[in-house]
N, C-alpha and C positions, 0 to 999 in steps of 0.2 A: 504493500500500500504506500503511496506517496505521501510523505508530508500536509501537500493541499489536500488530499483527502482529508484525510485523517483531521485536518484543524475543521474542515466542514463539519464531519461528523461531532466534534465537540461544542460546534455551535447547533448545530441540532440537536443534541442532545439538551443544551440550558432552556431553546427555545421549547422544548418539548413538556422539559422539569418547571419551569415555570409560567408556560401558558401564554407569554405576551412577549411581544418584541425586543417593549422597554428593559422588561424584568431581567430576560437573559443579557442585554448589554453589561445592565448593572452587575448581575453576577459574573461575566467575564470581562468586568473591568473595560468594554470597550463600548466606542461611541455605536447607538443607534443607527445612523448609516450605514456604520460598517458592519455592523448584524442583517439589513437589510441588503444589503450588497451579498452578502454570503450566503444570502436564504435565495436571492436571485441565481447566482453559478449552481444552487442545489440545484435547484426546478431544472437547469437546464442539463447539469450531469445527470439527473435519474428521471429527466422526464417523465415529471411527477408536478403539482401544484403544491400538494406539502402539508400547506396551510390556506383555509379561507375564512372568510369574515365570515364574525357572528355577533351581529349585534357590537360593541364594545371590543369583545375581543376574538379570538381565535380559536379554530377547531381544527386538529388536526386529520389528513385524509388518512382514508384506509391502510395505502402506502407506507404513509410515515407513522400510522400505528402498527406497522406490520414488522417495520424498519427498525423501530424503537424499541421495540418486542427484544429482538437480535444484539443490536450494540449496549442496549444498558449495560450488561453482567461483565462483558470482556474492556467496556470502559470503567467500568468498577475498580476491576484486578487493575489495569492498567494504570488509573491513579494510585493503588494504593502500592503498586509496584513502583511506583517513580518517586512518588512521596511517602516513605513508612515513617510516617510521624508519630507517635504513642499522642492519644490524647490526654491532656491535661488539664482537669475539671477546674483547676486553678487560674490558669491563664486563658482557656478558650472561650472564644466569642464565637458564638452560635444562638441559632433556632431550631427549636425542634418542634414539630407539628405533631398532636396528636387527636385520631379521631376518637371522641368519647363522650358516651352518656353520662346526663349528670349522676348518675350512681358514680361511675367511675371515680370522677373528678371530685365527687364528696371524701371518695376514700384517698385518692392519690395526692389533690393539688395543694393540702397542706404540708403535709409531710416531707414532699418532693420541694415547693418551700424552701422549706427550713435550712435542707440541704444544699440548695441553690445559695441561699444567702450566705449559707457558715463555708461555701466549699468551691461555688461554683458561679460569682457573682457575676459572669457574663454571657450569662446561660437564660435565651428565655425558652416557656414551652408557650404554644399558642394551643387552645383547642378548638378542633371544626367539628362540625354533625357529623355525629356516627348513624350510616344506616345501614343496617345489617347485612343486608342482603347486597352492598355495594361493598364491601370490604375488598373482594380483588381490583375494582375498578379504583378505588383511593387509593391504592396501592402502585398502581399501574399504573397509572398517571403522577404519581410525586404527589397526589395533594397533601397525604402528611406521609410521616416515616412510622408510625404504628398505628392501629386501632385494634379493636377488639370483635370479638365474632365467633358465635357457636359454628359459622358455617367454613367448612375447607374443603377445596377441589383436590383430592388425591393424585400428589403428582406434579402438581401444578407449580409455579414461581412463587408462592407466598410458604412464607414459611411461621410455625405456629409452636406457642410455649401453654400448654395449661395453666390455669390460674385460679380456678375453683367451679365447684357445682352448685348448683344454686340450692336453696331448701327453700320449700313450696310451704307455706301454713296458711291457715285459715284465721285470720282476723274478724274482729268486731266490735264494737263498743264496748266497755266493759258491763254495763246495767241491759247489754241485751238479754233477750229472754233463753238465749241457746248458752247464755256463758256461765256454764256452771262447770262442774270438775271434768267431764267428758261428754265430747261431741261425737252424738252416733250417727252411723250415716243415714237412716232416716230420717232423722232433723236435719242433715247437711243437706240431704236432694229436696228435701219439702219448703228448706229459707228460699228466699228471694234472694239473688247474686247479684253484686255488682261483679262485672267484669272491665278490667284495663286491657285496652286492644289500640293500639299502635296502627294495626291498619283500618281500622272498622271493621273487620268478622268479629262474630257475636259466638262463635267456637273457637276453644280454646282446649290445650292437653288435658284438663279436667274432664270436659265431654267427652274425649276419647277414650276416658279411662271408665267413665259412668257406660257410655254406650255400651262397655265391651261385658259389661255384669246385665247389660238390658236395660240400665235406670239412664233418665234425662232430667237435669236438674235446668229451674227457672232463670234463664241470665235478664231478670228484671231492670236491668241500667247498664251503662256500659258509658266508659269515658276511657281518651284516648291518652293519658298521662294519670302516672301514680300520683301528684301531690294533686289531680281533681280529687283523687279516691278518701284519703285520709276526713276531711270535713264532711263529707257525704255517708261516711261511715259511723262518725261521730256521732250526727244526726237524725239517724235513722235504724230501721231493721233490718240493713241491708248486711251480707258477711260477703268477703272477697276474699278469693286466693290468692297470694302474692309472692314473690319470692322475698324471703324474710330480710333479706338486707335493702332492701327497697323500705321496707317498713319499719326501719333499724330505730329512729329516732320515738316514735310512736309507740311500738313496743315496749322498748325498755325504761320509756319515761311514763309505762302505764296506764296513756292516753289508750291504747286499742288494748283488747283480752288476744291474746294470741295460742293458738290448739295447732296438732299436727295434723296435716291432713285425714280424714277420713280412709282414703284411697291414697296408694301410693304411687306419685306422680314421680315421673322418671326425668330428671332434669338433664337440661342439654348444657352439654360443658361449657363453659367461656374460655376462651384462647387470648392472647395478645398478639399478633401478625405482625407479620414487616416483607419487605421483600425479598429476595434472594441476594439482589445486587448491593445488597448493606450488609450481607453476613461479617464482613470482615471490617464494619465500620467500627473504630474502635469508642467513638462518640455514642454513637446507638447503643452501642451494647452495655456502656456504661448505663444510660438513661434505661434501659429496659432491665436491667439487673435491679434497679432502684423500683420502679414501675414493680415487676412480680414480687419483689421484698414486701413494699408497702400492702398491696394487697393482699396476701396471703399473712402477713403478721394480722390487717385486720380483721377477716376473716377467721383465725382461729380466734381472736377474742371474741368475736361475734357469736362464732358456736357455744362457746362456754356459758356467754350471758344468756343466750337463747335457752339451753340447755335450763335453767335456773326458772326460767318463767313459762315454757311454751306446756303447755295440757294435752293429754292424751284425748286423743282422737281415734284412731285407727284400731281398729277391730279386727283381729284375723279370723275370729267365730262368723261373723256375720257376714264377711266378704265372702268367705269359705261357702256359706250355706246360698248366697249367691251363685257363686260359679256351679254350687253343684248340680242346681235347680238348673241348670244350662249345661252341664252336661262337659264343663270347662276344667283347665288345670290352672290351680291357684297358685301355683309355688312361686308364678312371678312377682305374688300381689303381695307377698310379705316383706317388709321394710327390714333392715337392719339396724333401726336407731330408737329401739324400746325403751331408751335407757327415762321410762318420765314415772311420773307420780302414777301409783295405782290409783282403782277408781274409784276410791273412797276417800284420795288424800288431797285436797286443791294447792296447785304449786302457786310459787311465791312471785313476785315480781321482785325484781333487782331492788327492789327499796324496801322491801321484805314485808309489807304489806299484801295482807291475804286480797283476793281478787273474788270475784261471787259467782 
């Protein structure tokens, strides 16, 4: 490869990592023209357009997402073969993007903080909309350097670290009528539900797990963010299933009753992603080692408090005589996380005050 290639392909590559003309100048340090001058000799080496207007800014063609695909990973190696710099949280001036729900950023952007401040003062992180189901495309495009996502393409260019399962409970007001020492599941199918849905479907893994014993419970309300859920619950008869660290603050300050589910809801893992082309970034790795710390340290303490206050729900007698009325095998429907108060004993909230 020649020289002029090859600087071509490194101005396509900023133009690509950053979306706009201006941006990649700034990132390679050079003037505007002469990013447009160089995006001009591409079009005419790969006859190809590249790029066209969209509104404000720029979309790239098929071509050049096809192209981009190819030269990220061996332009990777290739800087970091020419530049093996160790990074140094102390002196490095960076941005790092991450995609993330506010869950996340409740658990990570303090801690991460503090860090920042005592170790890493020219470090920022910015965070964009995480949507789930777009993870390879944020990715693939540069718009941030991690996000999160139950979902991964086997195989594919993103690459994924586990970071926790989520635990499903069943919340409620505390002076509801259902919040006494244990919640059966014939009072669980007979409440009225709220459901949180993100896209507007009105089924959720709950249904699938009712459908599969025969029973369909009420989704009486449905809103498409958890902090609608918390007030709605407060005031009303409505009980919702949530994943318990959504409901962290509500729980353990004893505003909501919190029980195990009924049925045992099989949760989808959460990952942290990145690309392929950053394996060897030694910045990244710093920040995603900090990233899976924070998390998982909070995480275990969450289980522990949870553990302290969450009520027995689940019944393996009465799933049991479900599935058999159906002619089913139950062994999937057994939990392994008995560890609550029998049913005669009501567990405590973190302030140790009895709940009713």
């Amino acid at each position: 490869m020649r020289p002029h290639d090859l600087n071509l392909l490194m101005i396509f590559d900023a133009i690509m990592t950053e979306g706009a003309i201006t941006r990649a100048a700034d990132r390679l340090s050079m003037t505007q023209p002469a990013v447009s001058n160089a995006l001009s000799r591409m079009r005419t080496a790969w006859n190809d357009e590249l790029f066209v207007k969209d509104g404000r800014g720029i979309q790239p063609t098929s071509f050049a997402k096809n192209l981009w695909s190819q030269i990220q990973g061996p332009l990777g190696e290739l800087e970091v073969a020419v530049n093996p710099t160790d990074f140094n949280p102390a002196s490095a001036k960076r941005t790092f993007r991450i995609a993330a729900t506010d869950n996340i950023v409740s658990m990570v952007w303090g801690p991460l903080r503090k860090v920042i401040e005592n170790e890493a003062p020219g470090i920022n992180i910015h965070a964009i909309p995480n949507y789930d189901m777009e993870t390879d495309k944020i990715l693939k495009d540069a718009e941030a350097e991690l996000t999160f996502s139950k979902y991964q393409e086997p195989g594919s260019v993103i690459r994924a670290e586990h970071v926790l399962d989520p635990s499903w409970v069943v919340v409620m007001r505390p002076d509801h009528p259902l919040a006494k020492s244990q919640l059966s599941l014939e009072d669980f199918v007979a409440a009225d539900h709220l459901l949180v849905s993100v896209t507007g479907d009105v089924s959720g893994p709950t249904d699938q797990v009712l459908a599969n014993l025969g029973l369909r419970r009420r989704v009486a309300m449905s809103v498409n963010q958890f902090h609608n859920a918390t007030p709605l619950l407060k005031e009303s008869n409505l009980i919702c299933v949530a994943p318990s660290l959504v409901m962290e603050k509500e729980i353990f300050s004893g505003e909501l009753a919190v029980f195990e589910t009924p049925i045992e809801i099989v949760s989808s893992p959460l990952s942290v992603m990145w690309h392929k082309r950053q394996d060897q970034d030694a910045g990244l790795q710093w920040l995603r080692g900090l990233v899976v710390k924070f998390i998982r340290e909070r995480v275990q303490r969450h289980e522990m408090l949870l553990s302290q206050c969450c009520r027995k729900a689940y019944c393996a007698d009465t799933v049991k005589r479900f599935m058999d009325e159906r002619n089913m095998d139950c062994e999937g429907f057994t939990p392994a996380h008995l560890s609550t108060p029998s049913n005669d004993e009501e567990a405590k909230v973190i302030t140790g005050k009895e709940t009713a």
